[in-house]
C-alpha positions as CSV (number, residue, x, y, z in Angstrom):
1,X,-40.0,80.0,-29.5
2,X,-38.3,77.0,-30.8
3,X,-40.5,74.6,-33.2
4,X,-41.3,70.9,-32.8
5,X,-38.7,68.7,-34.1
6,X,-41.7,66.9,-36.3
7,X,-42.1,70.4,-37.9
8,X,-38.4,71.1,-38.5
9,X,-37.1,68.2,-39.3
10,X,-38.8,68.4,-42.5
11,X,-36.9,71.1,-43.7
12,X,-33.9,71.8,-41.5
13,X,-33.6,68.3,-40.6
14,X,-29.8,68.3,-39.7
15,X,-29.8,71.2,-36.7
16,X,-33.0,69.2,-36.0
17,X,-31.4,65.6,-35.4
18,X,-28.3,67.1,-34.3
19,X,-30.7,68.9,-31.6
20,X,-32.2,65.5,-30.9
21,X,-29.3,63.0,-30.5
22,X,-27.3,66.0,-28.0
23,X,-29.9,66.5,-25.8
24,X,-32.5,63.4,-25.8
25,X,-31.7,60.8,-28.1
26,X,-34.1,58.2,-27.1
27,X,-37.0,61.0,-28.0
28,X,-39.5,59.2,-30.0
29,X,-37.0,56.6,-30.5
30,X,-39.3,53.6,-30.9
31,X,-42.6,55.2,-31.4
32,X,-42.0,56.9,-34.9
33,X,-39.9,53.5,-36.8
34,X,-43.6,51.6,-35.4
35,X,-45.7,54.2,-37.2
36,X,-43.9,53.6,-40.3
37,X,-44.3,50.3,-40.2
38,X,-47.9,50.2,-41.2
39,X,-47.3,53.0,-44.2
40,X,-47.5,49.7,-47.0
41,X,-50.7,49.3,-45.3
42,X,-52.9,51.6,-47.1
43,X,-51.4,50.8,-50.6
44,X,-52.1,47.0,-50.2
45,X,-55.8,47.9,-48.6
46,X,-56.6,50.5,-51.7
47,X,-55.2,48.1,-54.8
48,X,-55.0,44.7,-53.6
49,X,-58.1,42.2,-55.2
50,X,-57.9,40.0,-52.1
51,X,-56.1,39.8,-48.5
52,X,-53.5,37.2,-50.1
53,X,-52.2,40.1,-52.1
54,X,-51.2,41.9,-49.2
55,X,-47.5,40.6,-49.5
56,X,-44.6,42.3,-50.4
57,X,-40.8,41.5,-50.3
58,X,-38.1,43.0,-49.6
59,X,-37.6,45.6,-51.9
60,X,-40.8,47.0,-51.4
61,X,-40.6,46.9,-47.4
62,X,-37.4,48.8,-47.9
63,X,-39.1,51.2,-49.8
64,X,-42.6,51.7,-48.4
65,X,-42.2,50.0,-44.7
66,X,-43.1,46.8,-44.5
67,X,-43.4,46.2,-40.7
68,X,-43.2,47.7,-36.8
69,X,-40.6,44.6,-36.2
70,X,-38.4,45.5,-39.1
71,X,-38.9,48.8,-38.6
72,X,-37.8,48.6,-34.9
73,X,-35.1,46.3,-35.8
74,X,-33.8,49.0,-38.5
75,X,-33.2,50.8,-35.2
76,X,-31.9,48.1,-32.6
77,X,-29.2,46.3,-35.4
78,X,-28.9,48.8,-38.2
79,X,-27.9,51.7,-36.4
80,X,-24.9,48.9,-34.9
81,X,-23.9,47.9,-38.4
82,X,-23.9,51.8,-39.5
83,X,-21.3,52.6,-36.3
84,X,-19.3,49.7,-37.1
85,X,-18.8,50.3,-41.3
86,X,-19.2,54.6,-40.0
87,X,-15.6,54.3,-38.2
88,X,-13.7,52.9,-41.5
89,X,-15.0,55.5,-43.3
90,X,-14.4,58.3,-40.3
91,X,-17.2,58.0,-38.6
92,X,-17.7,59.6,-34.8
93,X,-21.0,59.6,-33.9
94,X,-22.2,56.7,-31.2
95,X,-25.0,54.0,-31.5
96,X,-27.7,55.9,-30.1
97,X,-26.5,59.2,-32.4
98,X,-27.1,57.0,-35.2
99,X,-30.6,55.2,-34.1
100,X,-31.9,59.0,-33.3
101,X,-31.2,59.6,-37.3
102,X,-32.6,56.2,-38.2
103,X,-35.9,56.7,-36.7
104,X,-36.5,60.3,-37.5
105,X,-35.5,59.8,-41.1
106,X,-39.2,58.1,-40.5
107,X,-41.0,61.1,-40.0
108,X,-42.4,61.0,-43.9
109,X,-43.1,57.9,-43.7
110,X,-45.3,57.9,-40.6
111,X,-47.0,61.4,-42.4
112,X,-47.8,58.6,-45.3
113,X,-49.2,55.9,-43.1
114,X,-51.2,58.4,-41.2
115,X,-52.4,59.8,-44.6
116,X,-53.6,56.5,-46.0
117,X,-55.9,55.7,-43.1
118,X,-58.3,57.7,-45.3
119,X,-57.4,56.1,-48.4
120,X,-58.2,52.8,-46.4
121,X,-61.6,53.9,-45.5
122,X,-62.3,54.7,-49.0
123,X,-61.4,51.4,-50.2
124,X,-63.6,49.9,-47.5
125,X,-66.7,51.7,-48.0
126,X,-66.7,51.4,-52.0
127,X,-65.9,47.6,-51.6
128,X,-68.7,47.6,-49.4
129,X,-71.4,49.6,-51.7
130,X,-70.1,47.9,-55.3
131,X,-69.2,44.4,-53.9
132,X,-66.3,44.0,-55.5
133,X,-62.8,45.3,-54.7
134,X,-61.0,49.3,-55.7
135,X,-59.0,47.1,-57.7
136,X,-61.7,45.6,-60.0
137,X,-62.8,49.2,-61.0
138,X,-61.1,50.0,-64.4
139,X,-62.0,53.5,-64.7
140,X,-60.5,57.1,-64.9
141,X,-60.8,58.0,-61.7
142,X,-59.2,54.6,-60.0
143,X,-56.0,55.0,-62.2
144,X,-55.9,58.6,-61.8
145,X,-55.8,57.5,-57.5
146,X,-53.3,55.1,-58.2
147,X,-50.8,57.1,-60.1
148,X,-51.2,59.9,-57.5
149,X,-50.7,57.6,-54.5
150,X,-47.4,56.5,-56.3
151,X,-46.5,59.8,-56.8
152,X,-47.0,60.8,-53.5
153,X,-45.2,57.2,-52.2
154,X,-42.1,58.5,-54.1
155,X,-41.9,61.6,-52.9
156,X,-42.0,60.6,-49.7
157,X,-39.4,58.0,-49.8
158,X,-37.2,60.6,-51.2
159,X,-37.8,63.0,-48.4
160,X,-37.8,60.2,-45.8
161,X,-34.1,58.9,-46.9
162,X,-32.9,62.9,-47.5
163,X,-33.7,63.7,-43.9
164,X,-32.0,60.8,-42.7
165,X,-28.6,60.7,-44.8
166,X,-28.5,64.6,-43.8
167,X,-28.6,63.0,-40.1
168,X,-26.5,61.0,-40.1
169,X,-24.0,63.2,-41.9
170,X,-24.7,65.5,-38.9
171,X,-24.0,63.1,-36.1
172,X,-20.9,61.4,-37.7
173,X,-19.2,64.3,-39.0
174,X,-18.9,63.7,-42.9
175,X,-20.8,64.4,-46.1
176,X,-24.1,63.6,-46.9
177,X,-22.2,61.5,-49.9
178,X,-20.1,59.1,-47.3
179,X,-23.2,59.1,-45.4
180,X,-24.9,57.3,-47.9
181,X,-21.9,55.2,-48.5
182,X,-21.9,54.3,-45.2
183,X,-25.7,53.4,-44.9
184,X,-24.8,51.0,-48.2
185,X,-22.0,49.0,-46.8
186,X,-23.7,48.6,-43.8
187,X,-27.3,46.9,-45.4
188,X,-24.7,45.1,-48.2
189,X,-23.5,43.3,-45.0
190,X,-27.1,41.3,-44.1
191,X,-27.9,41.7,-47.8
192,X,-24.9,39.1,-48.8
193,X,-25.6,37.3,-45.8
194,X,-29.1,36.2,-47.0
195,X,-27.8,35.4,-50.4
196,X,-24.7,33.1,-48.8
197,X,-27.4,31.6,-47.0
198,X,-29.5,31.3,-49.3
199,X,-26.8,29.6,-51.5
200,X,-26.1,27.3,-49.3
201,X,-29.3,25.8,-48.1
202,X,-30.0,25.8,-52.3
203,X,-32.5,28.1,-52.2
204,X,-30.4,30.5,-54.8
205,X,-33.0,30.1,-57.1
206,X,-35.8,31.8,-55.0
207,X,-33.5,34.8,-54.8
208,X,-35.2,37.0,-57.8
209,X,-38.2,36.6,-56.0
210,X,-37.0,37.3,-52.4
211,X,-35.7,40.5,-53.4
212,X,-38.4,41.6,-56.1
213,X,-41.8,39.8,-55.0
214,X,-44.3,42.6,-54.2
215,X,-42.8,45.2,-56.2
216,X,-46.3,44.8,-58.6
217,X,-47.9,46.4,-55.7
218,X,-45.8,49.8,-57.0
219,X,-47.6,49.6,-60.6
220,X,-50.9,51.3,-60.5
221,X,-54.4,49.8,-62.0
222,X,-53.5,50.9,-65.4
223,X,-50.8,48.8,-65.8
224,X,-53.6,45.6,-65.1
């Protein structure tokens, strides 16, 4: 009896995707990269002293998810800019080849998301109870939650980005090394153009924080 594809594709994740993108390459397509979306959710919810802290930028949306939209447009316009840089470098696999690996590379990161809706109650109910915010709680226990839930965010961005560099490996024929190549010179591309741009309309000087603002949320309680 053959598995799930959510239960193989966390450890044979390149027969899995390959499986995917030959016979139904729209499965799950949309649904899974919209998930993921909300996995920075629980994180800001659990640490964050007020709702204005619920920000992060673009290195931590990269990292952690930061939205459905981006998410969904990881699919729609990354999975384009991957074919495009994919055939310099040897590429074969099509546009909805590539968006298959895109969104299943997710799977992790929806597992995180789904795992934190706990972790959101928790921070509710003790806000409620105390009166004050998770965050405002100094003790043992708090940092000991916030070093695990970074623990457990890194391992699961590792996993999430292993399953979907051995993808797209799968679908376009090469390594899992030019895969990652690939996947870099294709986000360098919007990368540099929202540094020409923001050059150019003299915003340069906001660029450390475009790129960087939010990554505090990584640092756990006992950093505070």
């Amino acid at each position: 009896m053959r598995r799930s594809p959510l239960r193989s594709i966390w450890f044979d994740p390149s027969r899995t995707i390959a499986r995917i993108a030959h016979q139904n390459p729209g499965y799950r397509l949309y649904v899974l990269p919209i998930l993921a979306g909300f996995a920075i959710l629980p994180t800001s919810a659990l640490f964050s002293a007020d709702d204005s802290e619920m920000t992060s930028g673009i290195l931590l949306s990269t990292l952690l998810a930061f939205g459905p939209v981006l998410e969904v447009l990881q699919v729609l316009l990354g999975a384009y800019l991957i074919r495009i840089t994919g055939v310099w470098l040897g590429g074969t696999a099509g546009v909805a080849s590539i968006q298959t690996a895109i969104a299943w590379g997710n799977v992790p990161i929806v597992a995180l998301a789904i795992l934190g809706l706990p972790l959101m109650a928790f921070s509710a109910f003790y806000a409620e109870i105390s009166g004050a915010p998770l965050s405002a709680n100094q003790s043992s226990l708090v940092t000991i939650i916030g070093f695990a839930l970074l623990m457990l965010q890194m391992v699961i961005v590792v996993w999430s980005i292993g399953i979907f560099l051995k993808g797209l490996a799968v679908v376009q024929g090469y390594s899992v090394g030019r895969a990652a190549l690939n996947s870099i010179v294709a986000w360098a591309i919007p990368v540099l153009l929202v540094v020409i741009g923001a050059v150019v309309l003299g915003y340069s000087d906001n660029l450390a924080w475009l790129f960087l603002a939010g990554t505090d949320e990584l640092v756990t309680l006992s950093g505070q």
